[in-house]
C-alpha angles and dihedrals in degrees: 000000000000130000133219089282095048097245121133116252116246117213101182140037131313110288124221096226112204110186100306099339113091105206128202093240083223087058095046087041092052096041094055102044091051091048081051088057094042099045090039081048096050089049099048086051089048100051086043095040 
């Protein structure tokens, strides 16, 4: 549905969009935060290890 302006009308909240993929920013947020631990993880088991 478009409104008077044209433009399309959004029912939820605000989208990252990231080229042609439109991601939720609590997603992204989360996503990233768990690929840092587990990066930060891997490298201290490899320098102990």
């Amino acid at each position: 549905m478009a409104n008077e302006n044209g433009q399309e009308r959004n029912s939820g909240p605000k989208k990252i969009v990231i080229g042609r993929l439109a991601v939720d920013p609590v997603f992204l947020f989360i996503f990233l935060f768990f690929t840092t631990c587990s990066l930060l993880m891997l490298c201290i088991f490899f320098l102990t290890g």
